[in-house]
C-alpha positions in Angstrom: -36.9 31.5 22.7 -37.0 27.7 22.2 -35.4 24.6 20.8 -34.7 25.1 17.3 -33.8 21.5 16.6 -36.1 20.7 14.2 -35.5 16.2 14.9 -36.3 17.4 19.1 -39.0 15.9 20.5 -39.7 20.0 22.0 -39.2 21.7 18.9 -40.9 25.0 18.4 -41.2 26.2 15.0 -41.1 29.6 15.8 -37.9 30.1 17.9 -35.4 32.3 16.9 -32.8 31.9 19.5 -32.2 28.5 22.0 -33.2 28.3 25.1 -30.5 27.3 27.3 -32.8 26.8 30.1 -34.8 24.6 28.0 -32.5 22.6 25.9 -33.8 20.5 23.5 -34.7 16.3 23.8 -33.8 14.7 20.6 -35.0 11.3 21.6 -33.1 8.2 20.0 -30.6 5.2 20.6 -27.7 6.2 22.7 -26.2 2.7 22.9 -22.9 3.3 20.8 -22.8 -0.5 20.0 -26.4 -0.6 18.8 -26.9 -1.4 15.3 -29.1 1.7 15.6 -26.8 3.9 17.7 -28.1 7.6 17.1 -25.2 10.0 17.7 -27.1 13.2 18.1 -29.9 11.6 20.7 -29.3 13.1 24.0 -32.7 11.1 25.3 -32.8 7.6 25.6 -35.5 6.1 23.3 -34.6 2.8 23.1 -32.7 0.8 20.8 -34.2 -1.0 17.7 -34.1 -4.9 17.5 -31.5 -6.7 15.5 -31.1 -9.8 14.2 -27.0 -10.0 14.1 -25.8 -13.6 13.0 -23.5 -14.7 9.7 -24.2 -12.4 6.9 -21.5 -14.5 4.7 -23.4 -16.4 1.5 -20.8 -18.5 1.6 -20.4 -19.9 5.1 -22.9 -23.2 5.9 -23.9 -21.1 8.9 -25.7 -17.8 6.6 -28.2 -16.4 8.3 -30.2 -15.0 5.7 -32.3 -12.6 7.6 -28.9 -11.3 9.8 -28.9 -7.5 9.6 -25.5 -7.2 11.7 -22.6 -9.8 11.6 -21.9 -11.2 14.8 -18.8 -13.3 14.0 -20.4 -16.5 13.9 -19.6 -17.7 10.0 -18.2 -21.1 10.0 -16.4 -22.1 7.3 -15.4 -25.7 6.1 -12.6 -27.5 4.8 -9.3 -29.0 5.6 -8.2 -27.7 9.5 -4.7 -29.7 9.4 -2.0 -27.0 8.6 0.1 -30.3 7.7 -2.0 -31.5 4.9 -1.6 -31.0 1.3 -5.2 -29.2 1.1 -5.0 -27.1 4.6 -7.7 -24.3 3.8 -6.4 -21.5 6.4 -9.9 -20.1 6.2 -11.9 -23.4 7.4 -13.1 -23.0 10.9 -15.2 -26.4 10.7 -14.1 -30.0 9.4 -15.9 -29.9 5.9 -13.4 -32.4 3.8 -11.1 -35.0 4.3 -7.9 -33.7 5.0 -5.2 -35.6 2.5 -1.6 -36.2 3.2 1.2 -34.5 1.8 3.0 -37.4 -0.5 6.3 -36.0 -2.1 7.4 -37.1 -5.3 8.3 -36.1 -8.8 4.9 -34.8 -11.2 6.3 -34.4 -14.1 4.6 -37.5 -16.4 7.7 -37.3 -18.9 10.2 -38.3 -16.0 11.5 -41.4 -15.7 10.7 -41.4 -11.5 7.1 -40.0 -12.4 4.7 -40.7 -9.4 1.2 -39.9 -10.4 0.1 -41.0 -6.6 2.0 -37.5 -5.5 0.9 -34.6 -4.7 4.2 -32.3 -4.3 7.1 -32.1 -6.2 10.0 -33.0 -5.2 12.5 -31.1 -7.2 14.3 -34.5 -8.3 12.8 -35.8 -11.2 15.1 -38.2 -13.3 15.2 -37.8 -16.9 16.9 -40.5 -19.2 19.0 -39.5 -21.9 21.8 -38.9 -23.5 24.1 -36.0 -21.4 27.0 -35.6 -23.8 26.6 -32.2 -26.3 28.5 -34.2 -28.5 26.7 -36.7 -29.4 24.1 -37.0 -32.3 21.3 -37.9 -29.9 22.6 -35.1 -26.7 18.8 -34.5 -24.9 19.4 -31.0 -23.3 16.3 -32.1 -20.6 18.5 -35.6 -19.8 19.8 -35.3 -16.3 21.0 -39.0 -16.2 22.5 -40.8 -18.7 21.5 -43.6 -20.4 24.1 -44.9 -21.9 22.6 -44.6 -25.3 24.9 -42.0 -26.6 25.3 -41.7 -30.7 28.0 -40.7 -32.2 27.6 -37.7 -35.2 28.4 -39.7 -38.2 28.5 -37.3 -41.2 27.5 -38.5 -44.5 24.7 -37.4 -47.1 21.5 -38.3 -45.6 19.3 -37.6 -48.3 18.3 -40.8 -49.9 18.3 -39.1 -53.9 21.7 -38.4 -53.5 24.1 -39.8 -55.5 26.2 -40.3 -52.4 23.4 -41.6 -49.8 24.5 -42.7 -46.5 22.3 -44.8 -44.8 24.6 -45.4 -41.6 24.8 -41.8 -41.4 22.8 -39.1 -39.1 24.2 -35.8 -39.9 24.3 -33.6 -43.4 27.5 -32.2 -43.4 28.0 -28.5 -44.3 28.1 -27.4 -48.2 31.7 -27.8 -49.2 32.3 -30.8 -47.0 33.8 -33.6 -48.7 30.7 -36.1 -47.6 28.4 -33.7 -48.6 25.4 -34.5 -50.7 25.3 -34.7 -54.3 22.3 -34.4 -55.7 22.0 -33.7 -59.4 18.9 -31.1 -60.8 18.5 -27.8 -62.1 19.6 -25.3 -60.1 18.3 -22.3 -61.7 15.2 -20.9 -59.6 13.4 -19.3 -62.7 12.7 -22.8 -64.5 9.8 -25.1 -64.5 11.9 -28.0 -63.5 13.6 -26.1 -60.7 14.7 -28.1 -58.1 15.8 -26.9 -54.4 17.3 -29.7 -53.2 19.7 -30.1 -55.7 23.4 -29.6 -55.2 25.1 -29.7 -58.9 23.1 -28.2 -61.8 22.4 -30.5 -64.9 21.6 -28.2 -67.3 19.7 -30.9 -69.1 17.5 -31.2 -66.1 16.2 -27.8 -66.8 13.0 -27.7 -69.1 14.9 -24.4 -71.2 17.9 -26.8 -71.6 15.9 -29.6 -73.1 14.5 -27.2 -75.9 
């Protein structure tokens, strides 16, 4: 009979069955909160030294040689929740905090404010708001009072019915629609696509 706890400090190599009366010491740390806490120690040994402090890289207060985080990491940036760069993580000062300033961002606006920092949801855009008219800017959200009217006309400046006043092509069929004289058939050399009436003697095969 004997302790048969081979990590006991009374171990006997040769014991078949425990000796009650004897029990085994299985020296180690019993401090629970020890780094080195040794849950199967029944004898205090003593603890091994640690060296707790900030085991965080990226905290100015690292302790590189830290074995066991303590809770000390500091970490720096903005502390002013009311500032546009708050950094919820910052423990320490470590920037100038900068001041929310509200105002539209958008560079294309007409109220752009490049000084801001948060948008303000109310960005004017200049343009013309009727769908109507020739020059209607879907984006526009306050008229300028530039509005053009759809003026329908050929607008191709090879046709024999060029408008220059005009901004629109009417439709094919339309009675301002553009004339433009060529050959129409796509299988010649003188082919042309923009052409509205065929001149057969614009085709190469009708000049032969």
């Amino acid at each position: 009979m004997g302790c048969t706890d081979s990590r006991a400090a009374n171990y006997d190599d040769v014991a078949m069955i425990e000796d009650e009366a004897n029990p085994c010491v299985i020296v180690g740390c019993l401090d629970s909160l020890s780094h080195g806490f040794e849950s199967w120690a029944n004898s205090d040994g003593g603890c091994p030294f640690v060296i707790s402090g900030c085991t965080d890289p990226a905290s100015p207060t690292y302790r590189s040689n830290a074995e066991v985080d303590d809770g000390s990491c500091e970490y720096g940036g903005c502390t002013d929740p009311t500032a546009f760069n708050y950094n919820p993580t910052a423990t320490i000062s470590g920037e100038a905090c900068v001041p929310v300033s509200v105002g539209c961002l958008d560079s294309t606006a007409f109220n752009y404010a490049p000084a801001s920092n948060t948008a303000s949801g109310s960005c004017v855009f200049q343009g013309c708001t009727d769908s109507l008219m020739f020059n209607y800017d879907s984006k526009a959200n306050a008229d300028n009072g530039l509005c053009e009217a759809v003026l329908l006309g050929c607008t191709n400046p090879t046709g024999l019915n060029y408008c220059a006043a005009c901004n629109t092509n009417p439709p094919a069929g339309h009675a301002n629609a553009c004339v433009i004289l060529g050959c129409m058939d796509p299988t010649d050399a003188s082919y042309s696509p923009t052409a509205t009436v065929n001149v057969a003697s614009y085709c190469t095969s009708g000049r032969r």
